[in-house]
Every structure is written in C-alpha cells, then in structure tokens.
N, CA and C atoms of all chains as a GROMACS GRO file, in nm:
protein
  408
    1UNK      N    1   0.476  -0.914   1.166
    1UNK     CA    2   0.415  -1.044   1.138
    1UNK      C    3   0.456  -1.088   0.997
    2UNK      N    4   0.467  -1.215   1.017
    2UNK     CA    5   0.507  -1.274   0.862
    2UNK      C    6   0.431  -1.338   0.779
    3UNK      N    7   0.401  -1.316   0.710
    3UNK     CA    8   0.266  -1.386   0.564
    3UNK      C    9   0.359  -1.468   0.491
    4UNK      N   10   0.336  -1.555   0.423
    4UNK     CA   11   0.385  -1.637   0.326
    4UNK      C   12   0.230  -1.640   0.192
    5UNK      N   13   0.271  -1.576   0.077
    5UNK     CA   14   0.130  -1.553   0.007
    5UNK      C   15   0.172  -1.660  -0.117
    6UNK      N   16   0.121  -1.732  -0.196
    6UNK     CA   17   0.141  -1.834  -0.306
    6UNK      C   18   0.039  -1.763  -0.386
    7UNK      N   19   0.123  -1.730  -0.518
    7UNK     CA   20   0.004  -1.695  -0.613
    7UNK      C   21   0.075  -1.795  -0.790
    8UNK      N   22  -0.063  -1.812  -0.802
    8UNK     CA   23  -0.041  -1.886  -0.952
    8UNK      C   24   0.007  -1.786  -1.062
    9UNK      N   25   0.110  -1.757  -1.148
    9UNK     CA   26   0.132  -1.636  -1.214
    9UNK      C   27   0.148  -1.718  -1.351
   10UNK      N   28   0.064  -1.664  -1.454
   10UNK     CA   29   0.128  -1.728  -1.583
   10UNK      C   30   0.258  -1.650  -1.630
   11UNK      N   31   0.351  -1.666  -1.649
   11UNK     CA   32   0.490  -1.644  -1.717
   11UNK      C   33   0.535  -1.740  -1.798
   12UNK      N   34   0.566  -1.668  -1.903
   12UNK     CA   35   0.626  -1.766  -2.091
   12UNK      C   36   0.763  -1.784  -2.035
   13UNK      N   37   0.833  -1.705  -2.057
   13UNK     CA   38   0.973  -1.662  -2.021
   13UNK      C   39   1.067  -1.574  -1.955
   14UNK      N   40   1.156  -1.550  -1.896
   14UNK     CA   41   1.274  -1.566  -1.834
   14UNK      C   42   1.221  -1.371  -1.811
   15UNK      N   43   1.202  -1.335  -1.943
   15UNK     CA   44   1.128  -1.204  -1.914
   15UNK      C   45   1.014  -1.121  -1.849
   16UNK      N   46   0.915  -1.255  -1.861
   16UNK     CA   47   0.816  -1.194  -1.788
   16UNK      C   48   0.829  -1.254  -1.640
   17UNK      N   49   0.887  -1.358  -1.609
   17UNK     CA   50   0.969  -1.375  -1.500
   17UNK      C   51   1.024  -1.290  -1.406
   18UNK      N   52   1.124  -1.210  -1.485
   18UNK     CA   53   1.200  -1.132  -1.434
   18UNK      C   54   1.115  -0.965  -1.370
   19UNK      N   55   1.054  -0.968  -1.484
   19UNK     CA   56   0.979  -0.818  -1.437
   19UNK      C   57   0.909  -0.816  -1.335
   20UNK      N   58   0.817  -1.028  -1.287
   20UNK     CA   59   0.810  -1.012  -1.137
   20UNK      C   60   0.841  -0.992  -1.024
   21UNK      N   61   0.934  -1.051  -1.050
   21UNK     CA   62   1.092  -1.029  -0.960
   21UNK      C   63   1.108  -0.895  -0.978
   22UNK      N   64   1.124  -0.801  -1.010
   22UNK     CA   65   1.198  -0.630  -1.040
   22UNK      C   66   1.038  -0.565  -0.957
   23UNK      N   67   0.927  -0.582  -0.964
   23UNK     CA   68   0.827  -0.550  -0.878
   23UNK      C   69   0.831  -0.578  -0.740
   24UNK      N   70   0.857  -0.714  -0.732
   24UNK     CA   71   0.858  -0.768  -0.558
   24UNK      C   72   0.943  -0.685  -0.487
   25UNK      N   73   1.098  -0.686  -0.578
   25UNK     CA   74   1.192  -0.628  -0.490
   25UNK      C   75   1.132  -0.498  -0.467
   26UNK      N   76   1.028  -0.406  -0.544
   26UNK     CA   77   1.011  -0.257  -0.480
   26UNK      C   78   0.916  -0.280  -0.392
   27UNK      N   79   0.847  -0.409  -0.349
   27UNK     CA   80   0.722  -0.362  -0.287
   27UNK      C   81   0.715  -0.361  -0.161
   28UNK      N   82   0.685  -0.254  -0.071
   28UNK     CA   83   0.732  -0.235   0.060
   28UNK      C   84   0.629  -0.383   0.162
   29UNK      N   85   0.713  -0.446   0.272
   29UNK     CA   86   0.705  -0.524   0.364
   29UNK      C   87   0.756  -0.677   0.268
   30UNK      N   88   0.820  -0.700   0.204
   30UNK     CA   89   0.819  -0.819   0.120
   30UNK      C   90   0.975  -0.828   0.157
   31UNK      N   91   0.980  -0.951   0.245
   31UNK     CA   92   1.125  -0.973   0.298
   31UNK      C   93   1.194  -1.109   0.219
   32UNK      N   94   1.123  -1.198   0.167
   32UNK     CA   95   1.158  -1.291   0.053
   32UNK      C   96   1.100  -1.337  -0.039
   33UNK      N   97   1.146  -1.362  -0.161
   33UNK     CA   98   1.031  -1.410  -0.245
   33UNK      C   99   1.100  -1.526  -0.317
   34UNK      N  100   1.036  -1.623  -0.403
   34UNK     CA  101   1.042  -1.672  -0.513
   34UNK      C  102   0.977  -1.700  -0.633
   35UNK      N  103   1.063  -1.641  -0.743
   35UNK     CA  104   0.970  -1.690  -0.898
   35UNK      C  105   0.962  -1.767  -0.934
   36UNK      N  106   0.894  -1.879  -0.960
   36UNK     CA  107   0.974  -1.990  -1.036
   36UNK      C  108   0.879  -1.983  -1.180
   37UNK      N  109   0.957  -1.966  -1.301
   37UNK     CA  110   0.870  -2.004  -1.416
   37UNK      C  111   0.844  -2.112  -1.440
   38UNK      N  112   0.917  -2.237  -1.362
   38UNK     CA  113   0.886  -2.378  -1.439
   38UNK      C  114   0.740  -2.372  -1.387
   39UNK      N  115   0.772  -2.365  -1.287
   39UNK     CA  116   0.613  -2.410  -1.176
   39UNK      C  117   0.484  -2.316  -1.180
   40UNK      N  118   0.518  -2.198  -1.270
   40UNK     CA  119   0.419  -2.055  -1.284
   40UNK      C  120   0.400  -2.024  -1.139
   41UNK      N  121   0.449  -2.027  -1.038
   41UNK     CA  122   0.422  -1.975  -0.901
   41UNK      C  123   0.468  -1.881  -0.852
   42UNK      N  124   0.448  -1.838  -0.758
   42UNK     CA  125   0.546  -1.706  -0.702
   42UNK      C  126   0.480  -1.694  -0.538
   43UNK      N  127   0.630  -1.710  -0.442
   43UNK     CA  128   0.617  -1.710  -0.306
   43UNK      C  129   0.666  -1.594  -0.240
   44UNK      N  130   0.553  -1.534  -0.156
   44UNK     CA  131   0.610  -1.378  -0.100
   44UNK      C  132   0.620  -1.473   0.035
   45UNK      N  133   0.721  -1.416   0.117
   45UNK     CA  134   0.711  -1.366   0.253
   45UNK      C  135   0.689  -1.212   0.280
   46UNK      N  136   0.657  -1.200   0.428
   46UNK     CA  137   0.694  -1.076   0.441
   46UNK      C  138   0.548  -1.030   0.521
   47UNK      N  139   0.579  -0.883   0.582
   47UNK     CA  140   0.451  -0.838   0.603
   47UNK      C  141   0.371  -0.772   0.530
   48UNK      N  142   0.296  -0.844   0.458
   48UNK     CA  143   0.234  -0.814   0.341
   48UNK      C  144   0.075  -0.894   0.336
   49UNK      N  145   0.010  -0.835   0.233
   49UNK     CA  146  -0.168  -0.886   0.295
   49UNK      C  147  -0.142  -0.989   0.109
   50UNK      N  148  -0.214  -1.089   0.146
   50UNK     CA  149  -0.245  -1.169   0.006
   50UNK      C  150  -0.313  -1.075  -0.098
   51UNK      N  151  -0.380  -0.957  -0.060
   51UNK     CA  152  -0.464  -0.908  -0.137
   51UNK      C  153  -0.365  -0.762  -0.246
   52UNK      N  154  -0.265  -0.732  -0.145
   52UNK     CA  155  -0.163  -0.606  -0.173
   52UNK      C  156  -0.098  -0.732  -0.295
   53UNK      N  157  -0.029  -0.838  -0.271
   53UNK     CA  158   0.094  -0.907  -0.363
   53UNK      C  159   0.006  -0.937  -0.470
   54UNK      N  160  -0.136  -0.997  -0.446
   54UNK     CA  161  -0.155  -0.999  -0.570
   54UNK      C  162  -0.254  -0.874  -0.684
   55UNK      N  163  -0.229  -0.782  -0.611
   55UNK     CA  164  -0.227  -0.663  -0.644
   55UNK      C  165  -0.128  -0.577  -0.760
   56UNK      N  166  -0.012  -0.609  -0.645
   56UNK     CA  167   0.099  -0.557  -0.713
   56UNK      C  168   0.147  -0.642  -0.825
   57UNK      N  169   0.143  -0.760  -0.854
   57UNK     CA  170   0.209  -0.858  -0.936
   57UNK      C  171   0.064  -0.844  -1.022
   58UNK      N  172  -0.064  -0.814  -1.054
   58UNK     CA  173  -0.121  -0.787  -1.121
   58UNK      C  174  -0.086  -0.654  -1.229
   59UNK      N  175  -0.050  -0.576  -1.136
   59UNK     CA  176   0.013  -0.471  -1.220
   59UNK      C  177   0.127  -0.463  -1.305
   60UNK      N  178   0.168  -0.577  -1.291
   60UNK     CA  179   0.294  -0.634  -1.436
   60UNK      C  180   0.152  -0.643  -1.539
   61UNK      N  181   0.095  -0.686  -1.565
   61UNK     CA  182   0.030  -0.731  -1.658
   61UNK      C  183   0.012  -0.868  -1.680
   62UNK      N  184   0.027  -0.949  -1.586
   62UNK     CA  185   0.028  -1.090  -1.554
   62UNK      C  186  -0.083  -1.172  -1.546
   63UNK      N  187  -0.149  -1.232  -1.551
   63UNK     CA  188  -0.272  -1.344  -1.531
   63UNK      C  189  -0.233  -1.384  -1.398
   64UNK      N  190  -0.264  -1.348  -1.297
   64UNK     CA  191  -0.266  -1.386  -1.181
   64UNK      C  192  -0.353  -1.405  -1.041
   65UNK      N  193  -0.329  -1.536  -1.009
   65UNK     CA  194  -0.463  -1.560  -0.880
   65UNK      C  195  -0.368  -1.623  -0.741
   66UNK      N  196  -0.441  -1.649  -0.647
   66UNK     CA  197  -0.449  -1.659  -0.498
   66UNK      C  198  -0.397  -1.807  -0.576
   67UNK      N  199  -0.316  -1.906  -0.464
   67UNK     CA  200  -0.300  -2.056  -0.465
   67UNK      C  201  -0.382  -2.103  -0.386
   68UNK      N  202  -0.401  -2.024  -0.254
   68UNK     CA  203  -0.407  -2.091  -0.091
   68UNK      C  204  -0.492  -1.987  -0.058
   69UNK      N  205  -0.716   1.698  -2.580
   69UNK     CA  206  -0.614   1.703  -2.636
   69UNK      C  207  -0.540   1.526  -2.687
   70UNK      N  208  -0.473   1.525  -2.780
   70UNK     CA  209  -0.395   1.411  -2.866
   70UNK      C  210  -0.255   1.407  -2.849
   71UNK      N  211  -0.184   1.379  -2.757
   71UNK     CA  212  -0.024   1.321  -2.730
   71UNK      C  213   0.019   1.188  -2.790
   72UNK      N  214   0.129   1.182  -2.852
   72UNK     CA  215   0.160   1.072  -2.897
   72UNK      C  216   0.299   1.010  -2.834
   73UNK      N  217   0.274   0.954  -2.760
   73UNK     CA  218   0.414   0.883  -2.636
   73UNK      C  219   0.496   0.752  -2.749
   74UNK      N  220   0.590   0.780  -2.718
   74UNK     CA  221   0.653   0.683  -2.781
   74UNK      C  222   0.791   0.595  -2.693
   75UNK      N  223   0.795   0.496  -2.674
   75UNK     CA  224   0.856   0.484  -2.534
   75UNK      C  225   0.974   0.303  -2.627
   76UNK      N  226   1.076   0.308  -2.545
   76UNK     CA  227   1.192   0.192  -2.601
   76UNK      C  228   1.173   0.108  -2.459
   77UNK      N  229   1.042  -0.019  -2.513
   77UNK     CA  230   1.078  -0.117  -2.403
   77UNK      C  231   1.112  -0.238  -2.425
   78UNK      N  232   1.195  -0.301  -2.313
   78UNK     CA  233   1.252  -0.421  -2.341
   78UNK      C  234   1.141  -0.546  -2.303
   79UNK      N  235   1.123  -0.642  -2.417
   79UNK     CA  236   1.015  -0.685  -2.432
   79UNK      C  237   1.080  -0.864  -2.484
   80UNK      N  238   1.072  -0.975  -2.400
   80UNK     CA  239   1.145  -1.113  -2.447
   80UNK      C  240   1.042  -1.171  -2.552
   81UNK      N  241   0.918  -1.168  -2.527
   81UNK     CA  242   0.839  -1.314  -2.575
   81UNK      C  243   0.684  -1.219  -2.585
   82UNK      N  244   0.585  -1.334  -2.606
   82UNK     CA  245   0.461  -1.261  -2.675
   82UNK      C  246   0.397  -1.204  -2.531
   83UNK      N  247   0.435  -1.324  -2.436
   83UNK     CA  248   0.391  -1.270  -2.299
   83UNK      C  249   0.424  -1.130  -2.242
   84UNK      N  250   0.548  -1.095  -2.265
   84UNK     CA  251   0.618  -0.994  -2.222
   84UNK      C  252   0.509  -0.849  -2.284
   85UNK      N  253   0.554  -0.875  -2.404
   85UNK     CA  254   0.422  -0.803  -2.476
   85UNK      C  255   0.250  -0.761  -2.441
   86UNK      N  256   0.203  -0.882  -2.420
   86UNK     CA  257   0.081  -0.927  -2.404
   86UNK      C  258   0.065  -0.842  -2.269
   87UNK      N  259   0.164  -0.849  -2.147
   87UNK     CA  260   0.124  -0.798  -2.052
   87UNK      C  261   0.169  -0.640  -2.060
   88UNK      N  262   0.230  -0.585  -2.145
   88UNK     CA  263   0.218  -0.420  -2.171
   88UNK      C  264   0.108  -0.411  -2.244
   89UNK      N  265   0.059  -0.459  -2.294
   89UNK     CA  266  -0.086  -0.431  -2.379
   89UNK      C  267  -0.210  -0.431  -2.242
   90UNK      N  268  -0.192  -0.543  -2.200
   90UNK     CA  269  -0.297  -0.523  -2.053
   90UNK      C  270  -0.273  -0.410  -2.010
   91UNK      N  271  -0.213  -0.394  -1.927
   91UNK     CA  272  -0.192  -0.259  -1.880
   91UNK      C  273  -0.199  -0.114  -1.943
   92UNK      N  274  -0.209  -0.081  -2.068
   92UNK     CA  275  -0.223   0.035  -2.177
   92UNK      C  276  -0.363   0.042  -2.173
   93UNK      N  277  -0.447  -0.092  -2.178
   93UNK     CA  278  -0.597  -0.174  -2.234
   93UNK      C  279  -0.688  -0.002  -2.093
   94UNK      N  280  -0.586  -0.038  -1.991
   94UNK     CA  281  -0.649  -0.033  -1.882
   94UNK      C  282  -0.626   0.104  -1.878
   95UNK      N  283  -0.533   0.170  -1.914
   95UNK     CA  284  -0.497   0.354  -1.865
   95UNK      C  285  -0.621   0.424  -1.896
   96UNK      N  286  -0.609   0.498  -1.796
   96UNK     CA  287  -0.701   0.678  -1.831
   96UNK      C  288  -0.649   0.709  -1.955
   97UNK      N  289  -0.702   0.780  -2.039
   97UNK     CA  290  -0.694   0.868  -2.128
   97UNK      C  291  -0.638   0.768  -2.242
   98UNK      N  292  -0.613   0.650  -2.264
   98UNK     CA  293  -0.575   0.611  -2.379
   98UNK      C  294  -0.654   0.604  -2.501
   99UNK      N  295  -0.655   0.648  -2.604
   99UNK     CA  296  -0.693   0.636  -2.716
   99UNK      C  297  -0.683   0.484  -2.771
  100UNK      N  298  -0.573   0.482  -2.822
  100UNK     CA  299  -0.494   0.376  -2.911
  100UNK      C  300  -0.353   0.313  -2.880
  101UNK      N  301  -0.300   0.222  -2.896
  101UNK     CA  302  -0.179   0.200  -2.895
  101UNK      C  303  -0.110   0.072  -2.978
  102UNK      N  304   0.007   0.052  -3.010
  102UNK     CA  305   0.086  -0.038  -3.039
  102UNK      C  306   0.224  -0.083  -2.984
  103UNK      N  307   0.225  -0.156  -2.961
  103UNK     CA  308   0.309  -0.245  -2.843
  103UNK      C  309   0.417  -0.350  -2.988
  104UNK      N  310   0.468  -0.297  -3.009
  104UNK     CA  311   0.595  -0.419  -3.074
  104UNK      C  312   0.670  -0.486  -3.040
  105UNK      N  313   0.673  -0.604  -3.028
  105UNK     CA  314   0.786  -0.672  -2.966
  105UNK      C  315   0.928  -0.682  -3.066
  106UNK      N  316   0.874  -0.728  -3.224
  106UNK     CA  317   1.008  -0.708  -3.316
  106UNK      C  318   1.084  -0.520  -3.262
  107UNK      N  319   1.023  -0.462  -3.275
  107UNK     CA  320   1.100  -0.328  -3.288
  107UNK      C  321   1.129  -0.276  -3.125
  108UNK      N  322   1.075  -0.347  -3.010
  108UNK     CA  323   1.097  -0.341  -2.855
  108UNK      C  324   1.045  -0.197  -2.845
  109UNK      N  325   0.917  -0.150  -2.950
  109UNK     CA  326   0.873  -0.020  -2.891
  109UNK      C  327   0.703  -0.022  -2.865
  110UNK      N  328   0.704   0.078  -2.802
  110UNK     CA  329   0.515   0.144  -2.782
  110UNK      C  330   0.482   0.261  -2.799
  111UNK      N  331   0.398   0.297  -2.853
  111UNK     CA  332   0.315   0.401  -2.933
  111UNK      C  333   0.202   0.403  -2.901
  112UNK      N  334   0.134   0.533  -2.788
  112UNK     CA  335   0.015   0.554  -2.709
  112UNK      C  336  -0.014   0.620  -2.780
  113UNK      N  337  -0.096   0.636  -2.815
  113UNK     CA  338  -0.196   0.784  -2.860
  113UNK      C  339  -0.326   0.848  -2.786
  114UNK      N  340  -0.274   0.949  -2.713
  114UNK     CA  341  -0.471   1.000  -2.637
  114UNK      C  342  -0.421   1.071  -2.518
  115UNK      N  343  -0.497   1.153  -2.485
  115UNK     CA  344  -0.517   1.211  -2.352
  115UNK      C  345  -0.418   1.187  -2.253
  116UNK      N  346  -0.244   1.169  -2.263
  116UNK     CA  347  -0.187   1.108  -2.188
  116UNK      C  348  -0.091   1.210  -2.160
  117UNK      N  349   0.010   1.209  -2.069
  117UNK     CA  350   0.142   1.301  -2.025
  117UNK      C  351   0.245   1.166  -2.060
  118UNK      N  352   0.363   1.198  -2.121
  118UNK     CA  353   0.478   1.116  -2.162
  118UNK      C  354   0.510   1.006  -2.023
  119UNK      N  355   0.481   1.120  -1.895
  119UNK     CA  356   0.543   1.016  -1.758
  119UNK      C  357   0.482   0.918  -1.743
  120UNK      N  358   0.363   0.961  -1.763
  120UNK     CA  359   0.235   0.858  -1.689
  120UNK      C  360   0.202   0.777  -1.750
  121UNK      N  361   0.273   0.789  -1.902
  121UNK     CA  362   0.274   0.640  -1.965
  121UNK      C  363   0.368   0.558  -1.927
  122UNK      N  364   0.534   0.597  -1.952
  122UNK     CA  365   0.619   0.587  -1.908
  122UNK      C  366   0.583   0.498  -1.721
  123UNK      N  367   0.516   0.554  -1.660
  123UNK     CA  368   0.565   0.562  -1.511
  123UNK      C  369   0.457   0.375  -1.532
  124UNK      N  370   0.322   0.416  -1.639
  124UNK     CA  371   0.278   0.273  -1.630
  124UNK      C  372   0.321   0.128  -1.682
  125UNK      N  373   0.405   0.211  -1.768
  125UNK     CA  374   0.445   0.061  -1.813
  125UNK      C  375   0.582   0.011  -1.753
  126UNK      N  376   0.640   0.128  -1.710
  126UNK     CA  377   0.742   0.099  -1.559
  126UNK      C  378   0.707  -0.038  -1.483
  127UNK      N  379   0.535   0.041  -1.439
  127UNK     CA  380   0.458  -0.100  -1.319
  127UNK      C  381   0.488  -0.278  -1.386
  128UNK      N  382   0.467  -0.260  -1.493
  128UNK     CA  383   0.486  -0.387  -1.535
  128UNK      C  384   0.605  -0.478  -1.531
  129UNK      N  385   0.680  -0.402  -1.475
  129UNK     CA  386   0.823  -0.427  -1.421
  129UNK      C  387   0.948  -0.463  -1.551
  130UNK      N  388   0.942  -0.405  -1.698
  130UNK     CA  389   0.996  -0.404  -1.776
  130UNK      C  390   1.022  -0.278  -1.802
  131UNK      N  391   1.174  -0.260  -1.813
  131UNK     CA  392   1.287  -0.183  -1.835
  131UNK      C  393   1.220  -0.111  -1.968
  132UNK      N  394   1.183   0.042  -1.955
  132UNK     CA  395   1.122   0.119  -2.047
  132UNK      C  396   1.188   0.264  -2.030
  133UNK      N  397   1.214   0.342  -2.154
  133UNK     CA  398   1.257   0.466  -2.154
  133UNK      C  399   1.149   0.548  -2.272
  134UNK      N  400   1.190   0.696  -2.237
  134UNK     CA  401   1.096   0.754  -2.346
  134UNK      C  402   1.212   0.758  -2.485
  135UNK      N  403   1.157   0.768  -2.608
  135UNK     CA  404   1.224   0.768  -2.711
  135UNK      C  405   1.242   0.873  -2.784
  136UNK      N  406   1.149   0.918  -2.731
  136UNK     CA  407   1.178   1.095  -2.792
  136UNK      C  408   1.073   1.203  -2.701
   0.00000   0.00000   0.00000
C-alpha cells in the first residue's frame, strides 16, 4: 500500500535539507520523497505510517509536524 | 563514570547546529556538551560510549566521525 505523508519541516539551509534527504533514503518502505527548502515541506511516498516519517525526520533534530 | 566523546561533524548554518544540540539535549547519559559550528566539532561529556554518541548524531543525518 502506498501513503503519501506531507510534513511541515523547518530547514535554514541546503544542509539541514540535505541531512533530510540522507535519513529518508535509509528509512525502510519509503519509495519517493521530496525536500523542498523553499517551501519547508517534505513529501514521503511509500509504505510507511505518517506517524514512523515523522518520527524518523524528527530524529534529525528538525522542528517538525503532520501537514494533512 | 565521565567519557569525553569528541566527534568532526559537518555542520552548514545555525540550524544545522541547533538540530545536533536537540538531539545531545535528549541522550541517556549526557552530562554536558558543545556543538561548534565555526570549528565543525562536538564535545559530550557523561555517561556515554564514543558509538552511541557517534551512532546519535549519525540520526540527524549529518556526516560525523570520531576525532580521536
């Protein structure tokens, strides 16, 4: 089954950006994502629960919540 | 017991920073720490094993090694 999860992520720059991105790619059932820093957002696909992504993307050290 | 971890991470902006400090805020056994962004290092002090600092600030998805 496929989830599409939207979470609000604060990110400054290109760095803390990136380290979201370097998490997603390890996190098991996550078949696409996007970061975008302009927009502070971040889009999982995948079989994954809203509660695991923003789990895991909490564990960057990020300010992060649910969109949807 | 008192371990003093000292770890070389790559760190862009205050955010980058800000979110290795969350995550330290939060460990078992931490005492103290300092997080530099001029010098791209961190300095735990407390109750810790070198990995398991190492392995946490890994989570944050920024490129970290031990330094000594």
């Amino acid at each position: 089954m496929t989830t599409e999860v939207v979470l609000n992520v604060e990110m400054a720059c290109s760095g803390c950006s990136g380290a979201v991105e370097r998490v997603l790619k390890k996190m098991a059932g996550v078949q696409t994502f996007d970061v975008s820093l302009e927009k502070q957002r971040v889009v999982v696909r995948g079989d994954v629960t809203p509660e695991a992504v923003l789990e895991t993307v909490r564990k960057t050290g990020k300010k992060a919540e649910l969109a949807k």
